[in-house]
C-alpha positions in Angstrom: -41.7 141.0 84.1 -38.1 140.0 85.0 -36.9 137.7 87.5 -33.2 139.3 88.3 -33.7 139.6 92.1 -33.3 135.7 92.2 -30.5 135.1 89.4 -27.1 136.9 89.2 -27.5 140.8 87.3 -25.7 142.4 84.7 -24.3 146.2 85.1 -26.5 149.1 84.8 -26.5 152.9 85.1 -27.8 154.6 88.2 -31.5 154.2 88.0 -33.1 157.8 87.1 -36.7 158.5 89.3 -40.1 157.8 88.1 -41.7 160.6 85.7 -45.1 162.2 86.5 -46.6 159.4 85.1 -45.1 156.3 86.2 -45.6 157.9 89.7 -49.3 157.5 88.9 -48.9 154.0 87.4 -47.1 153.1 90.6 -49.7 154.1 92.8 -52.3 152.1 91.1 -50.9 148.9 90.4 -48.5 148.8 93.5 -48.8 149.0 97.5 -46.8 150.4 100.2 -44.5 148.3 102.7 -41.8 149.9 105.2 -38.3 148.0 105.7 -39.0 146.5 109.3 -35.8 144.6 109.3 -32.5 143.7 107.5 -30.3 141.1 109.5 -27.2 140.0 106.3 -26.6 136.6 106.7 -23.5 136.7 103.9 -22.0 139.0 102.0 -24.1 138.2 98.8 -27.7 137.2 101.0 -29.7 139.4 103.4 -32.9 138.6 104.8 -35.1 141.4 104.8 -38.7 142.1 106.5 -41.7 144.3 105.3 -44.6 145.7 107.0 -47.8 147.4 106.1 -51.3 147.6 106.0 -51.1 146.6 102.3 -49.7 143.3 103.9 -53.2 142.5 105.8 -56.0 140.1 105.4 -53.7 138.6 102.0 -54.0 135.3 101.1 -50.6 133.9 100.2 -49.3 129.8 100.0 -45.4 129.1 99.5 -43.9 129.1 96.2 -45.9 132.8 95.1 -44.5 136.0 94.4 -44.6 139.5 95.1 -42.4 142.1 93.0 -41.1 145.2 94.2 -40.3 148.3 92.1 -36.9 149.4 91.6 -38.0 153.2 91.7 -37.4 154.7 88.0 -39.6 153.8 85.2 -41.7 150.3 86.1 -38.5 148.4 86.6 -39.6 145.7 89.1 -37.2 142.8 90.6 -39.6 139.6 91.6 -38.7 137.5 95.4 -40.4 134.7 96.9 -41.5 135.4 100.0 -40.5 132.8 102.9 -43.6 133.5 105.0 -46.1 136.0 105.5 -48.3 136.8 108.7 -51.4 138.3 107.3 -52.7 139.7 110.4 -49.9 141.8 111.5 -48.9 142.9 107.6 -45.2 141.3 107.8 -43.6 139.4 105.3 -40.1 137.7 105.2 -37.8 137.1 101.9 -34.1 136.7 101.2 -32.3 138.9 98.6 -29.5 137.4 96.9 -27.1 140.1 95.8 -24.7 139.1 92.9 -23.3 141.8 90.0 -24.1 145.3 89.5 -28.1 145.4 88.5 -30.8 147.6 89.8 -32.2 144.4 91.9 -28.5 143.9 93.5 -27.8 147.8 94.1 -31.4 147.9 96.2 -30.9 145.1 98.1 -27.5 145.5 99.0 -28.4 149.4 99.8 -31.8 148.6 102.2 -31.9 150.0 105.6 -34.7 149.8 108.1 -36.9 152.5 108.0 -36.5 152.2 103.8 -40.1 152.3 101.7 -40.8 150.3 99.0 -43.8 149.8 96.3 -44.7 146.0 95.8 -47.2 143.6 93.9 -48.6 140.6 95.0 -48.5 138.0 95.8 -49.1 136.0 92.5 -49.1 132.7 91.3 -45.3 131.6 91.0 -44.9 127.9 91.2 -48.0 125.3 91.7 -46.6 122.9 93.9 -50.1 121.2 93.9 -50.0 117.3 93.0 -46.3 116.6 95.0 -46.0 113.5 97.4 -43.5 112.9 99.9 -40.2 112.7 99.5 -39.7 116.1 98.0 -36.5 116.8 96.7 -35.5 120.9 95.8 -32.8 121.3 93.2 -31.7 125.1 92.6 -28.9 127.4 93.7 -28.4 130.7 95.8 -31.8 132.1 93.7 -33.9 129.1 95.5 -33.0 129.6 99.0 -36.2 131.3 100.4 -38.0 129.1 98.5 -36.5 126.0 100.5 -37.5 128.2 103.5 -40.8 128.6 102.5 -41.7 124.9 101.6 -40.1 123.6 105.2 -43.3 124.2 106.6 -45.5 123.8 103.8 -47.5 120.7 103.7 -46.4 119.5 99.9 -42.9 119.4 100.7 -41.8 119.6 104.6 -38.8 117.7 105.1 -37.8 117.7 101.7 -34.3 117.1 100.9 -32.3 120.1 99.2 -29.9 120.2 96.7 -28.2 123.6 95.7 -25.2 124.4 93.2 -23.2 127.1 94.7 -20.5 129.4 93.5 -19.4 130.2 97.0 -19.9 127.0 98.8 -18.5 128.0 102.4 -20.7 132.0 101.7 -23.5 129.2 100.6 -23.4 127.1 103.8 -23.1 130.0 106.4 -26.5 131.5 104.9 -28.0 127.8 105.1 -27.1 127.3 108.8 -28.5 130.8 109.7 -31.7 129.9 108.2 -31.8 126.1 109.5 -31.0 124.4 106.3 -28.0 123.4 107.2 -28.2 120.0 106.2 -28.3 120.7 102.8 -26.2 119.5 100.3 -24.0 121.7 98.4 -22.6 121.5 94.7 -19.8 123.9 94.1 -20.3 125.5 90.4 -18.1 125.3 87.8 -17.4 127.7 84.7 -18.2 124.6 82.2 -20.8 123.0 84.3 -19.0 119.9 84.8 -20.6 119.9 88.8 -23.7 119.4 87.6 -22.6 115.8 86.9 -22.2 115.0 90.8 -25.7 117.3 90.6 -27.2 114.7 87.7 -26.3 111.7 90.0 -27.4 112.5 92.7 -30.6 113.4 91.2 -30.9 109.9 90.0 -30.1 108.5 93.3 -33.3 110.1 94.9 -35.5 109.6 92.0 -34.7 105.8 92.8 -36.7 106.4 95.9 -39.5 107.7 94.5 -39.1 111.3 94.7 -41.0 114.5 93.7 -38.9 117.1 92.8 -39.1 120.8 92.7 -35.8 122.0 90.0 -36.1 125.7 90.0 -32.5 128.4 90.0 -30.4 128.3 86.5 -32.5 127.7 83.4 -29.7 125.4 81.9 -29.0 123.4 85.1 -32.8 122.8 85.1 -32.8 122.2 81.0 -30.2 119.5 82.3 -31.6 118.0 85.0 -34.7 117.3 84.2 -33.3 115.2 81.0 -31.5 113.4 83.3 -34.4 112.6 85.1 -36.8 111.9 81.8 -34.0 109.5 80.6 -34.8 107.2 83.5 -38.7 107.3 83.2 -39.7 110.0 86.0 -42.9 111.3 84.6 -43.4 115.0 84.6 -46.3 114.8 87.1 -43.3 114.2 89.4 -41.5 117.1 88.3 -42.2 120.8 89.1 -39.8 123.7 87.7 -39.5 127.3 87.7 -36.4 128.8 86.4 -34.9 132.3 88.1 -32.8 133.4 86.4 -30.5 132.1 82.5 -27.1 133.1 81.5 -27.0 137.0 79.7 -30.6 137.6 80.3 -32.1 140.1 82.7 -34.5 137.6 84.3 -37.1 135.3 83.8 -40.9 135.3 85.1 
């Protein structure tokens, strides 16, 4: 299963629809959901609400999954949802849009009203064992996950720190979401921001800090040497990589 939704997408043909029997495969791994609402909070980012019955009585925690078909073949693009109200059937996530991939062309193309097939949630990223202060290091891709752990009880009021390739896009989104306070890295072709990225790492690790690296799987290759150089133990270390250079995804 790939991971594109979250990390930037390669270009692809038109996507061709489902044969007799992926139709049938569809229907029994995936559920229904109906586009309730899609408010686009940049160009690139769009938060986007489902609804449905399948949505009921599920059991979900911040940091899972669901993924959502892409309509031909069992192509599926995974998100992570920001909340979920179980007793209505709605569920919130941001789409973050970048290149010319199936995962980019459907959430760039949504409209209320829209059907899609989903499954989920699953078991993502165990954020069991963190302590206070949390710190979230990731980009664009890790956006609704910082919106799902502000009122999650590992990591509320955790401190965010995102590398961005649009910085002022970047900060618009944060501020319509209430992260506004968020600090913001602005990325470089040869990586040289993740410096400023590695130090300020360091700084926060110096106070004791959990941290949650998740977005680029090179940033986080990087980081978290940064962070073993200087003796933070991996019990204090959580990571989940979105998305790595020329690969469709990750999962």
């Amino acid at each position: 299963m790939t991971q594109p939704a979250h990390g930037p997408e390669n270009s692809a043909p038109p996507l061709a629809p489902p044969g007799r029997v992926t139709r049938m495969l569809l229907r029994w791994l995936m559920r229904p959901a109906r586009v309730a609402a899609v408010e686009t909070l940049s160009p690139h980012l769009r938060l986007v609400e489902l609804e449905g019955d399948a949505l009921r009585k599920v059991a979900w925690t911040a940091g899972q999954k669901i993924q959502i078909s892409m309509g031909s073949g069992l192509s599926a693009r995974t998100y992570t949802p920001i909340s979920w109200d179980a007793d209505s059937g709605r569920t919130r996530m941001l789409t973050f849009a970048h290149g010319d991939g199936p995962g980019s062309r459907w959430a760039s193309g949504l409209r209320e009203g829209d059907t899609c097939q989903f499954f989920g949630p699953r078991r993502s990223l165990d954020l069991s064992g963190l302590e206070s202060p949390v710190v979230l290091f990731g980009d664009e891709t890790s956006f609704g996950l910082a919106v799902a752990l502000r009122d999650s009880p590992q990591a509320g009021g955790a401190t965010h720190v995102f590398e961005a390739s649009d910085v002022a896009e970047s900060r618009a989104a944060l501020e319509a979401i209430g992260l506004g306070q968020a600090m913001l890295i602005e990325r470089t072709a040869d990586d040289a921001h993740l410096a400023a990225a590695e130090a300020e790492m360091l700084r926060l690790a110096a106070r004791g800090a959990h941290f949650v690296l998740t977005g680029k799987a090179s940033s986080i290759q990087r980081i978290g040497r940064a962070l073993k150089a200087v003796g933070i133990v991996s019990s204090r270390v959580k990571t989940k990589a979105y998305w790595a250079q020329g690969k469709t995804g990750l999962d």
